[in-house]
C-alpha positions in Angstrom: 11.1 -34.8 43.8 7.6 -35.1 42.8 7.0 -30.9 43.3 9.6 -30.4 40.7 7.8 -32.7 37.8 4.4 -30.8 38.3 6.6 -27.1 38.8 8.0 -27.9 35.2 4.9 -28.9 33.7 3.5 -25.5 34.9 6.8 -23.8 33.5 6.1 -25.3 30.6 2.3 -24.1 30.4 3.3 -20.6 31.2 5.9 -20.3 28.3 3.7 -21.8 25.7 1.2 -19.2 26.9 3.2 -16.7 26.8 4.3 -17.3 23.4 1.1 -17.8 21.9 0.1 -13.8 23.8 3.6 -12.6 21.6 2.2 -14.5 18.4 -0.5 -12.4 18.8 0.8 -9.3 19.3 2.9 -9.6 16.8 0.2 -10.8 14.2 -2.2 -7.8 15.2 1.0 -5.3 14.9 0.5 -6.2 11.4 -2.9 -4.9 11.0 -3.1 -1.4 9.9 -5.1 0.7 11.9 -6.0 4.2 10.5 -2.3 5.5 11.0 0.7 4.7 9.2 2.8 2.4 11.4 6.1 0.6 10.6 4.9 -2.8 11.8 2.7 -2.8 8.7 5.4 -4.0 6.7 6.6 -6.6 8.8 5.7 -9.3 7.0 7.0 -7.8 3.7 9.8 -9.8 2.2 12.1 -8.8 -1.2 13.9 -10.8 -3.6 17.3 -9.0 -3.1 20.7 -10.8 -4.7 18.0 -14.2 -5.6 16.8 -14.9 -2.3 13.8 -13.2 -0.4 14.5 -11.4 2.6 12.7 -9.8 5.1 12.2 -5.7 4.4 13.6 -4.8 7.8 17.2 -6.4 6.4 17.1 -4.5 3.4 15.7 -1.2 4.6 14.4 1.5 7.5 10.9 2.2 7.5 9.9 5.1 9.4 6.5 6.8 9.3 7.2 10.6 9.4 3.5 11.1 9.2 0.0 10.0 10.1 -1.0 8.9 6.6 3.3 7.8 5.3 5.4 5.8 5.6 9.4 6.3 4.4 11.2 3.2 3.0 14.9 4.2 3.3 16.8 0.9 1.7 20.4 0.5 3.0 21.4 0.0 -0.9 19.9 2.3 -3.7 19.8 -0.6 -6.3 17.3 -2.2 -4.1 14.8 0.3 -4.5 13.1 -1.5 -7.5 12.7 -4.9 -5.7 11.7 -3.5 -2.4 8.6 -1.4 -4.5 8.1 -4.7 -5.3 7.8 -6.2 -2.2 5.5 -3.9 -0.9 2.8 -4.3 -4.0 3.5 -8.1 -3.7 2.1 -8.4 -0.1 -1.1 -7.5 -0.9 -1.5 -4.6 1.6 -3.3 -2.5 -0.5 -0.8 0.2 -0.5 1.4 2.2 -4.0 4.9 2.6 -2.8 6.3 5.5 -5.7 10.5 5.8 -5.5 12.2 9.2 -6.4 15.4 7.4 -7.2 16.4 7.7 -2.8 13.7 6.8 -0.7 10.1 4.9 -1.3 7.3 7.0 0.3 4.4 4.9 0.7 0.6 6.4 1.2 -1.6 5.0 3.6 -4.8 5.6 2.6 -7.6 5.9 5.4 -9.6 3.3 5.8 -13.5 3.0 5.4 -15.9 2.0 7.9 -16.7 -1.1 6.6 -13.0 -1.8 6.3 -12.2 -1.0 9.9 -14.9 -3.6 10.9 -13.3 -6.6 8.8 -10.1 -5.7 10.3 -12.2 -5.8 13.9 -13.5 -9.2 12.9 -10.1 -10.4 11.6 -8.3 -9.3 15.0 -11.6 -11.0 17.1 -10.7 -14.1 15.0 -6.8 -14.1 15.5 -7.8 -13.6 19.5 -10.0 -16.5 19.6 -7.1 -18.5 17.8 -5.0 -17.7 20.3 -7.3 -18.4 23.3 -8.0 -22.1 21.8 -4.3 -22.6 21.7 -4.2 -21.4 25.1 -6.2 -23.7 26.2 -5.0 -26.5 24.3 -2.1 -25.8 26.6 -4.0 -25.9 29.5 -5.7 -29.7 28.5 -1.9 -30.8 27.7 -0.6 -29.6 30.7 -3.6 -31.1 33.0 -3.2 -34.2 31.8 0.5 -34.0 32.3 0.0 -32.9 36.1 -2.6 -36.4 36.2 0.0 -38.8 34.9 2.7 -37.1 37.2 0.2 -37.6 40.5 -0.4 -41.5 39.0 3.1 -42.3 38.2 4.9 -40.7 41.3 1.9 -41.8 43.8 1.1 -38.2 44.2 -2.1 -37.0 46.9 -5.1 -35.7 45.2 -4.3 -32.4 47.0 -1.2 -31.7 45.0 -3.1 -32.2 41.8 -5.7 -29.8 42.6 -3.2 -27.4 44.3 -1.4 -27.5 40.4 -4.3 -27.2 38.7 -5.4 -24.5 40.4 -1.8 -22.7 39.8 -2.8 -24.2 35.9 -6.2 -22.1 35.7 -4.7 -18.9 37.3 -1.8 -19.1 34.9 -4.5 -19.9 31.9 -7.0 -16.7 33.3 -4.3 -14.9 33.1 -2.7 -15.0 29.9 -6.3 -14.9 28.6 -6.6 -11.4 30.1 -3.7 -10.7 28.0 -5.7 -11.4 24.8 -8.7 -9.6 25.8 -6.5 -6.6 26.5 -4.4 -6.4 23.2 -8.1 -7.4 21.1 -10.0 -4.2 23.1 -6.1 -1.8 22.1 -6.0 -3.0 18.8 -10.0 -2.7 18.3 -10.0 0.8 19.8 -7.0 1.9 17.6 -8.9 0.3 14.4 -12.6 2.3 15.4 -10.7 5.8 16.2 -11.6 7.8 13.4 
């Protein structure tokens, strides 16, 4: 019995790991790099019938070109509130509508701005790596109260700790690798 305890305690760690590693991704998706990307409108939402809803629900984006990106809504009397949308997030970006589609310019970004957007994605990486190892501390104590309560050996607690670190080393890999994509992608000029 007692393996089972400390093997679901280590389950547990590994998915809360893992989806702190997608939060990131997906919050660094939403950082533009120099090229127009979809993902930067992720977060976009539109008041469409009274209630806002997310820009993917209302609308394709596609970005035909480096420096573009094509709004195609599903209904043509949405055009108006998804141009709002977009200039409501805050992106920095003037969607123009020619009564079909919504082409959006993305501008290029300056050097200085390409380093905030660095710092912002060293921050969001360091947020996730202290969640990380929040994680890790929970789960460690878990695997201690386990060993007291079911009169576990010593051994067994170390052997799941050590599963614990190699687990934690790992998804902390993760991090480092999407930080060093997303901060190449953000310094290619």
């Amino acid at each position: 019995m007692e393996p089972n305890l400390i093997e679901l305690a280590l389950d547990e760690a590994r998915e809360g790991m893992k989806q702190a590693v997608k939060h990131l991704r997906t919050e660094i998706g939403t950082i533009r790099t120099g090229r127009a990307s979809p993902a930067m409108l992720q977060n976009v939402t539109v008041e469409y019938y009274g209630s806002q809803t997310p820009l993917e629900q209302v609308a394709s984006v596609s970005a035909p070109q480096a420096d573009l990106l094509l709004v195609q809504p599903f209904d043509t009397n949405a055009l108006h509130d998804i141009e709002r949308g977009i200039m409501q997030a805050n992106l920095g970006l003037n969607p123009s509508n020619d009564g079909q589609t919504i082409r959006v310019p993305v501008p290029p970004l300056s050097q200085e701005r390409r380093q905030e957007l660095v710092e912002k994605t060293r921050t969001l990486g360091e947020e996730t790596k202290v969640s990380i190892r929040n994680v890790r501390q929970n789960t460690k104590n878990e695997i201690q109260e386990i060993q007291q309560s079911e009169n576990l050996s010593e051994d067994v607690r170390y052997g799941a700790e050590e599963e614990l670190q190699e687990i934690t080393d790992e998804h902390t890999q993760k991090v480092d690798a999407l930080l060093e994509r997303k901060q190449e992608e953000l310094l290619d000029v």
